[in-house]
Residue frames as a rotation matrix with the C-alpha (Angstrom) as fourth column:
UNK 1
0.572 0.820 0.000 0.00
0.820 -0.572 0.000 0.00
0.000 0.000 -1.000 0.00
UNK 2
-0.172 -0.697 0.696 2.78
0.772 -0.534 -0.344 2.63
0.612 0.478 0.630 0.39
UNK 3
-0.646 0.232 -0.727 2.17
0.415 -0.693 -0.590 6.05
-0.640 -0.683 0.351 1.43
UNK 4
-0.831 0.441 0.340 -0.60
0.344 -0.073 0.936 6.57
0.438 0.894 -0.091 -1.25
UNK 5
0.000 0.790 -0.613 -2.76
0.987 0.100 0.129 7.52
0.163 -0.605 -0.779 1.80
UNK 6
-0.063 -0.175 -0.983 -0.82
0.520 -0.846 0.117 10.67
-0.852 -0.504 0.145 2.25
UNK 7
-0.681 0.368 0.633 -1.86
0.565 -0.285 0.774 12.15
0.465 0.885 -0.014 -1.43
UNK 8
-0.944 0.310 -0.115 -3.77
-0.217 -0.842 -0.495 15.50
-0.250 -0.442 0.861 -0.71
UNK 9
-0.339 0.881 -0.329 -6.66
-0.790 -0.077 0.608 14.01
0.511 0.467 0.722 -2.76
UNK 10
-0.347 -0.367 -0.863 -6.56
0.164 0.883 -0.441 10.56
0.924 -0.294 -0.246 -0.97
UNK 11
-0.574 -0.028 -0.819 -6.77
0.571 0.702 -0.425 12.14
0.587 -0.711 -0.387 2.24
UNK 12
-0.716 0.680 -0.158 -9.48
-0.614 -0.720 -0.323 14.92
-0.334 -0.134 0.933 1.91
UNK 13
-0.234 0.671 -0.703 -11.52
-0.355 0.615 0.705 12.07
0.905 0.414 0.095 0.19
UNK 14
-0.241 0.387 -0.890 -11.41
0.701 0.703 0.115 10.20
0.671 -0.596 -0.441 3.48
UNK 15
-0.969 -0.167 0.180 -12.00
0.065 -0.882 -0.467 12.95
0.237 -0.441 0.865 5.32
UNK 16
-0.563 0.627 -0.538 -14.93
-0.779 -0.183 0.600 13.54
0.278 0.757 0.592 3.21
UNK 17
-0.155 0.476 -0.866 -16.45
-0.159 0.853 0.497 10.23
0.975 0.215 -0.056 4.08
UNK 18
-0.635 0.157 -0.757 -15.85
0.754 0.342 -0.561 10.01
0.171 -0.927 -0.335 7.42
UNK 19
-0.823 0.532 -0.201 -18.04
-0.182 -0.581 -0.793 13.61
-0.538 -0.616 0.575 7.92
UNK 20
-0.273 0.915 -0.296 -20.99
-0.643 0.055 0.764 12.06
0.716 0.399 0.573 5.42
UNK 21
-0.570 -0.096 -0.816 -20.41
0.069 0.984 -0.164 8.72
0.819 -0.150 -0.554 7.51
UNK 22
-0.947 -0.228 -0.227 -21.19
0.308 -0.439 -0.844 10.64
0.093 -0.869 0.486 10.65
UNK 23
-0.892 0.428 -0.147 -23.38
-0.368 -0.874 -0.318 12.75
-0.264 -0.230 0.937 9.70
UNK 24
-0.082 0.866 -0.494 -25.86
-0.689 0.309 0.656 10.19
0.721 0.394 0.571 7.96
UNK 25
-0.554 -0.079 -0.829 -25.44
0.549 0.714 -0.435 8.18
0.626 -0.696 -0.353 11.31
UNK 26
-0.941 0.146 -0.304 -26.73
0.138 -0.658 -0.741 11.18
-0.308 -0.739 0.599 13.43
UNK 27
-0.299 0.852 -0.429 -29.77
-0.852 -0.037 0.522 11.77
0.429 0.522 0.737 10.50
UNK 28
-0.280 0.584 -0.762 -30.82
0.142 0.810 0.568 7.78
0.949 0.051 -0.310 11.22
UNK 29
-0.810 -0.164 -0.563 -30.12
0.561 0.065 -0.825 7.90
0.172 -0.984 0.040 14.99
UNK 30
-0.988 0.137 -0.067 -32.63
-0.057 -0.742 -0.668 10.54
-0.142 -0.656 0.741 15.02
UNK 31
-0.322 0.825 -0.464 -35.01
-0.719 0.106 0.687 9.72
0.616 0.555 0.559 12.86
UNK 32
-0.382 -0.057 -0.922 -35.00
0.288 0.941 -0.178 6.38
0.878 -0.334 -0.343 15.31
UNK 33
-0.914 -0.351 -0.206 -35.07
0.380 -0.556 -0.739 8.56
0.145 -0.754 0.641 17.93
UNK 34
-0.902 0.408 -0.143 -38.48
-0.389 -0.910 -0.141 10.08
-0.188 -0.072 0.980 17.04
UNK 35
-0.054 0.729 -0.682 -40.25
-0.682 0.472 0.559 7.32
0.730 0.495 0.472 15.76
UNK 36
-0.252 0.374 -0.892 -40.25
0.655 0.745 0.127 5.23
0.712 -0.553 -0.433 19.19
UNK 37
0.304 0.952 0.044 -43.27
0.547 -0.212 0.810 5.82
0.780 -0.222 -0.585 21.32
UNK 38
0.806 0.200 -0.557 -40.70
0.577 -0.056 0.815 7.12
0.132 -0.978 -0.161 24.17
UNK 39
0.762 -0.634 0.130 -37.35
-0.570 -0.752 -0.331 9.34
0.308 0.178 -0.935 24.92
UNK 40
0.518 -0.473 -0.712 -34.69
0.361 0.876 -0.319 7.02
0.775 -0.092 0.625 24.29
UNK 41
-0.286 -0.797 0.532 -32.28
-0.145 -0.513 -0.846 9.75
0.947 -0.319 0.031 26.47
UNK 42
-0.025 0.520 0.854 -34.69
-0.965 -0.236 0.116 9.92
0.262 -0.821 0.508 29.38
UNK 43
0.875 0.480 -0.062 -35.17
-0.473 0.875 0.101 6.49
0.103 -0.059 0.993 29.28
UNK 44
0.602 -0.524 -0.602 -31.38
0.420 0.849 -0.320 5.33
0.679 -0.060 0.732 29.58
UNK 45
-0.521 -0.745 0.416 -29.86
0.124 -0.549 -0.827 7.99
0.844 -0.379 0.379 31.55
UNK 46
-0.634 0.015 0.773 -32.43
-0.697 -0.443 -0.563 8.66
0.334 -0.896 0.291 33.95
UNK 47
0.658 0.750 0.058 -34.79
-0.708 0.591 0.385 5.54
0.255 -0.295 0.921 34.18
UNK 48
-0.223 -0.832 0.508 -31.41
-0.835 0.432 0.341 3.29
-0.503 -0.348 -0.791 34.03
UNK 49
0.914 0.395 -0.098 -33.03
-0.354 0.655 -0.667 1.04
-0.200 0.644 0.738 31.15
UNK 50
-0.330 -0.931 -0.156 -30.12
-0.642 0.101 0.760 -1.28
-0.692 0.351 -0.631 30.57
UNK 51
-0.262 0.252 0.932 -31.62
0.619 0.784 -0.038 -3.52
-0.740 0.567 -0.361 27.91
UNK 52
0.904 0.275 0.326 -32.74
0.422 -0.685 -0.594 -0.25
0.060 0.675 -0.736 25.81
UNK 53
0.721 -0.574 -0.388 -29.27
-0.641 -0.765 -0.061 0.84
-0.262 0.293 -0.920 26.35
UNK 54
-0.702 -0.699 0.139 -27.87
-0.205 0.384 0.900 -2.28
-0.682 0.603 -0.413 24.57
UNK 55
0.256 0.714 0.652 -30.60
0.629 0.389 -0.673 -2.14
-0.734 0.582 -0.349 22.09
UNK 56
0.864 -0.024 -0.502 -29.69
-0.061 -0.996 -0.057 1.37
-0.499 0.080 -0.863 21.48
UNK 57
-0.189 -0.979 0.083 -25.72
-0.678 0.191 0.710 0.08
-0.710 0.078 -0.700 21.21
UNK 58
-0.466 -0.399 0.789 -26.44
0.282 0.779 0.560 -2.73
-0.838 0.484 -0.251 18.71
UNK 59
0.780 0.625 0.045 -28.88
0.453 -0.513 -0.729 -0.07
-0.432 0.588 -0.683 16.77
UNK 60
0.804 -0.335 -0.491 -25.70
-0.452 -0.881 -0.139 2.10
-0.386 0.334 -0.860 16.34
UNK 61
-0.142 -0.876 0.460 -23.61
-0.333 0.480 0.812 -0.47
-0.932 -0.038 -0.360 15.72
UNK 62
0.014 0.169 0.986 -25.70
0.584 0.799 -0.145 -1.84
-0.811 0.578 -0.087 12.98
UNK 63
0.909 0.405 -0.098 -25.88
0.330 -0.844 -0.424 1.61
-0.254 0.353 -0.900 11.35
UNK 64
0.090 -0.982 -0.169 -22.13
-0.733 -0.180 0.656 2.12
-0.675 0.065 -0.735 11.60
UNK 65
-0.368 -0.398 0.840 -21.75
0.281 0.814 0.508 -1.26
-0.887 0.423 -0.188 9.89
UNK 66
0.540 0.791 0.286 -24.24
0.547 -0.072 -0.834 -0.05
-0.640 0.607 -0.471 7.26
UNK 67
0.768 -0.423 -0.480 -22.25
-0.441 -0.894 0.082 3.72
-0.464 0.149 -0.873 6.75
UNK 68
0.140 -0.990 0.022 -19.13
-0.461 -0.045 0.886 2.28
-0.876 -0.134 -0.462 6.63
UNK 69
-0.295 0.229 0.928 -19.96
0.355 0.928 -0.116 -0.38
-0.887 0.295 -0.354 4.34
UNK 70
0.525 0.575 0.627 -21.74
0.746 0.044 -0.665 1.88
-0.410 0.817 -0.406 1.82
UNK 71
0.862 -0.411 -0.297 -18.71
-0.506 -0.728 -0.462 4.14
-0.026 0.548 -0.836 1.76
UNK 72
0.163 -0.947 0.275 -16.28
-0.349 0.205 0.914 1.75
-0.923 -0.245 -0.297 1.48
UNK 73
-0.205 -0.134 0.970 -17.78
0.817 0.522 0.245 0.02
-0.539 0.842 0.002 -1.91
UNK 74
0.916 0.378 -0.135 -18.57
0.231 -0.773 -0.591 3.64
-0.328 0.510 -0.795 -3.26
């Protein structure tokens, strides 16, 4: 592989991806966020819901896998 990462185009490209990656994570997360009947925030932080806060964790996980995934074969 070389240093072919360190190419000015190369590494504003990944840049580039990582702030769409992000940012279409935050867009789902919320949308998710609004469509269940309750406040996911209120619910894990102040009710202590651990089972909604590893639902939550394998939600973002699967969503990361998604992101990552659809900018990696782009």
């Amino acid at each position: 592989m070389g240093i072919e990462w360190l190419r000015p185009g190369a590494f504003f490209s990944s840049i580039l991806f990582a702030l769409i990656g992000v940012v279409v994570f935050w867009v789902s997360f919320v949308i998710i966020d609004k469509i269940t009947p309750y406040d996911l925030w209120a619910e894990i932080v102040e009710k202590q819901n651990k089972a909604l806060g590893m639902v939550v964790a394998a939600m973002c996980l699967g969503i990361s896998i998604i992101v990552a995934a659809a900018i990696h074969g782009g």
